[in-house]
VOBA-1610 file (N, C-alpha, C; in pm, whole numbers, padded with zeros to 5 digits, always signed):
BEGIN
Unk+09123-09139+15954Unk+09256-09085+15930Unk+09307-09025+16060Unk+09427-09048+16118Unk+09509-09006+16227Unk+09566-08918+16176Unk+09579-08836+16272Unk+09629-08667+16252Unk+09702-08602+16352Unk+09846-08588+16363Unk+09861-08533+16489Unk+09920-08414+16447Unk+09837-08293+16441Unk+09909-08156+16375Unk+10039-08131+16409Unk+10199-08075+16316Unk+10261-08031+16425Unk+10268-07888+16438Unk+10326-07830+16517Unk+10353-07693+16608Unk+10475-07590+16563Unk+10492-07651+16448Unk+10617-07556+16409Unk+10618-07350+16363Unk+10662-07288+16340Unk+10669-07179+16344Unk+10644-07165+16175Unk+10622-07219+16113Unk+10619-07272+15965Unk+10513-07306+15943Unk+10425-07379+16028Unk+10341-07483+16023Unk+10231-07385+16089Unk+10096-07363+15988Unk+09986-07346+16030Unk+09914-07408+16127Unk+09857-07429+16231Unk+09753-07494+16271Unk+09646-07496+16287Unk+09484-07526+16219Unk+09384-07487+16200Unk+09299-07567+16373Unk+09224-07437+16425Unk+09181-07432+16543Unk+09050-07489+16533Unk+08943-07562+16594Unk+08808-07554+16611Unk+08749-07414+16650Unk+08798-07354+16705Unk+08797-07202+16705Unk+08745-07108+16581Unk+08889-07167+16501Unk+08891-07138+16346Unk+08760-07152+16298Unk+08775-07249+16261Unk+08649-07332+16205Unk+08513-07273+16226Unk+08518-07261+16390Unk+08369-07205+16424Unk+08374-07090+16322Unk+08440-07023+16361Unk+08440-06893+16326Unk+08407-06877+16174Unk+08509-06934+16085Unk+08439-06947+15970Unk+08338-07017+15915Unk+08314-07104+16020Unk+08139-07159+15990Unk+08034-07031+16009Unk+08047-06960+16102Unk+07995-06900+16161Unk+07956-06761+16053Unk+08033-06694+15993Unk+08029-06634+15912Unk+07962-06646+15790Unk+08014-06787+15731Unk+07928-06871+15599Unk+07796-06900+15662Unk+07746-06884+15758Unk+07637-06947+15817Unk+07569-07059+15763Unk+07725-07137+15832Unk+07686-07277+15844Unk+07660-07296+15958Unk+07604-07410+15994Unk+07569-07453+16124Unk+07641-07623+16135Unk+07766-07605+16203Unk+07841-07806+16199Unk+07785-07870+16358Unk+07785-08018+16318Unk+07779-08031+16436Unk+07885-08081+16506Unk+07901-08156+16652Unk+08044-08183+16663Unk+08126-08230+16603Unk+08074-08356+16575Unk+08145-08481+16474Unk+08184-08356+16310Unk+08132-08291+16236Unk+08130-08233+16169Unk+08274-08138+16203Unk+08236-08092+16295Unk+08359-07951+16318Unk+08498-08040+16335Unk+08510-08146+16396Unk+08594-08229+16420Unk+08663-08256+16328Unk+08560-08339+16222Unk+08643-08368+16077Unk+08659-08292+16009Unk+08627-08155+16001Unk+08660-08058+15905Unk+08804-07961+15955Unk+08824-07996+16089Unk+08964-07965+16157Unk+09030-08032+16108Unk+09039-08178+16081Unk+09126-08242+16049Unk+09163-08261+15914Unk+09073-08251+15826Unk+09033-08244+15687Unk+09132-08083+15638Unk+09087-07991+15716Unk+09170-07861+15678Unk+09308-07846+15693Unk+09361-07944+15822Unk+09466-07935+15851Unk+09550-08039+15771Unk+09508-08153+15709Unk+09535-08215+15601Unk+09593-08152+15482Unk+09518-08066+15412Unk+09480-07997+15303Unk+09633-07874+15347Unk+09632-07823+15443Unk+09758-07748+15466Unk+09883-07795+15519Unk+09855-07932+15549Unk+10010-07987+15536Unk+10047-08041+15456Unk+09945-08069+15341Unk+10002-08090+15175Unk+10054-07981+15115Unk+10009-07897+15121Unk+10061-07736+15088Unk+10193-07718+15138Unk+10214-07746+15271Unk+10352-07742+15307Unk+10460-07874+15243Unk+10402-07967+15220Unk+10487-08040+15152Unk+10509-08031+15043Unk+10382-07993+14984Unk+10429-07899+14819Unk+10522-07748+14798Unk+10554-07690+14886Unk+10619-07597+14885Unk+10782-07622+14934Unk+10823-07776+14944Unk+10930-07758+14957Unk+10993-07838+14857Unk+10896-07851+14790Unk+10921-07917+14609Unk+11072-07821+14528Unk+11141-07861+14477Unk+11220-07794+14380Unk+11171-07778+14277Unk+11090-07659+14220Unk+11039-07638+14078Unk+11138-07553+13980Unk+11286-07527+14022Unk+11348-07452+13949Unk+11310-07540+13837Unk+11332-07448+13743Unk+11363-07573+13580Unk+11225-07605+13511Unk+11147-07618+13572Unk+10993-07661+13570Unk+10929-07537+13518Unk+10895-07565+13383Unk+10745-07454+13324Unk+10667-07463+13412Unk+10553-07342+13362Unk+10430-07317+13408Unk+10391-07384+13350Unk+10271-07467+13348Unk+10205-07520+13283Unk+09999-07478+13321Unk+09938-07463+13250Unk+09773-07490+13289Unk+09737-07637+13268Unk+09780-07753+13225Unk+09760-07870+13201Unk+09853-07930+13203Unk+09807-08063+13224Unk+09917-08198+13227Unk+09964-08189+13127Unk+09831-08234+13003Unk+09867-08287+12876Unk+09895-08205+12768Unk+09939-08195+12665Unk+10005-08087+12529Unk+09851-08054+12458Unk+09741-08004+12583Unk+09594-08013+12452Unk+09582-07855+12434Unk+09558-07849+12217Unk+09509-07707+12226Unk+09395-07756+12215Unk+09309-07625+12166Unk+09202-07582+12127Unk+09130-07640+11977Unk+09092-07684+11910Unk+09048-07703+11776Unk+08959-07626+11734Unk+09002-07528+11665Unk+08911-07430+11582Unk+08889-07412+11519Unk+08808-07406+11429Unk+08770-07382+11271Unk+08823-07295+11256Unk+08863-07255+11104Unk+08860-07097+11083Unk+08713-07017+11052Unk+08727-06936+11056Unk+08575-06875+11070Unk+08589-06780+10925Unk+08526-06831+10850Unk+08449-06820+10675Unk+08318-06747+10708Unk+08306-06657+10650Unk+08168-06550+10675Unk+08077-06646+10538Unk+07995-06716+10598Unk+07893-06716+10494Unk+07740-06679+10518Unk+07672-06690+10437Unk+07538-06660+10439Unk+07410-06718+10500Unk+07365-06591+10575Unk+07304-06682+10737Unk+07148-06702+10700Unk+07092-06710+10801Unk+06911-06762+10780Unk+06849-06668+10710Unk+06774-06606+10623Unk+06665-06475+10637Unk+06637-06455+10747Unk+06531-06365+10740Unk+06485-06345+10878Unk+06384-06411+10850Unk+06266-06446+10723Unk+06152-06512+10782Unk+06147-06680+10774Unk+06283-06702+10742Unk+06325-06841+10754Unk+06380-06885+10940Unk+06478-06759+10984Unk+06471-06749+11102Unk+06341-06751+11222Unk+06270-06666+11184Unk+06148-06666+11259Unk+05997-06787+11216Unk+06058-06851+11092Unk+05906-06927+11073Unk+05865-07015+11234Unk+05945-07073+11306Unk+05916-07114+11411Unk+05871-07046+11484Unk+05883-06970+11526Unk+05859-06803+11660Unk+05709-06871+11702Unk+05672-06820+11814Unk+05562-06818+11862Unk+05468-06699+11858Unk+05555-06600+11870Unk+05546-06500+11820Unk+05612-06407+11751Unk+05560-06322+11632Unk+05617-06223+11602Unk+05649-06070+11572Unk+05725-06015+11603Unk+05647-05849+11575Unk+05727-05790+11445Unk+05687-05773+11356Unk+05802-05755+11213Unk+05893-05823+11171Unk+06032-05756+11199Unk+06124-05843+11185Unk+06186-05925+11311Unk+06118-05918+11436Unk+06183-05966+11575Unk+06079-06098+11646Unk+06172-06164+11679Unk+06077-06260+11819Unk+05995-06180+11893Unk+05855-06199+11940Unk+05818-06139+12027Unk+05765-06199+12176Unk+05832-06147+12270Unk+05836-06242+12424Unk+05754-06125+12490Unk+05687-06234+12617Unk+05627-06130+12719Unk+05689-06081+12772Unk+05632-05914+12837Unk+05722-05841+12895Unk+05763-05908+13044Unk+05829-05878+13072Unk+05890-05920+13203Unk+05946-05818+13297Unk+06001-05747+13289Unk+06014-05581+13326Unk+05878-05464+13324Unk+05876-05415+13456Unk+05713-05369+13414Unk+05791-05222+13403
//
């Protein structure tokens, strides 16, 4: 992909500088070829941003999705749940009415 950033007062330009720097921090380690394409890759990514921001969205909902999807929910009916020694007949272990696990916290 050809890339020739431009220089406008509007227009971000992401530095190898940059880059180091925030590699540097994340402690990443790029190598050239790496830092190279991730200059160009970033500066990509922010001149879509600038072309999306000169979109006309008056008129235009918010939306969180493309498509019209809700949720499907049951309604929630209280009925009558396991015992407990129907719950626990599996357990590996048990101590009364509870599962019993090794400690793990000393």
């Amino acid at each position: 992909m050809n890339f020739k950033p431009k220089n406008t007062p509007d227009h971000t330009l992401i530095t190898k500088d940059t880059v180091q720097h925030v590699a540097h921090l994340a402690r990443i380690e790029l190598s050239t070829l790496e830092l190279e394409r991730l200059v160009l890759q970033l500066q990509d990514i922010l001149d879509f941003i600038d072309k999306l921001k000169q979109i006309d969205i008056k008129g235009i909902n918010p939306t969180s999705h493309i498509l019209p999807i809700n949720n499907v929910l049951r309604e929630d009916i209280p009925s009558i749940s396991l015992s407990i020694d129907k719950a626990l007949t599996n357990a590996p272990h048990r101590e009364g009415n509870f599962f019993a696990v090794p400690q793990v916290i000393e």
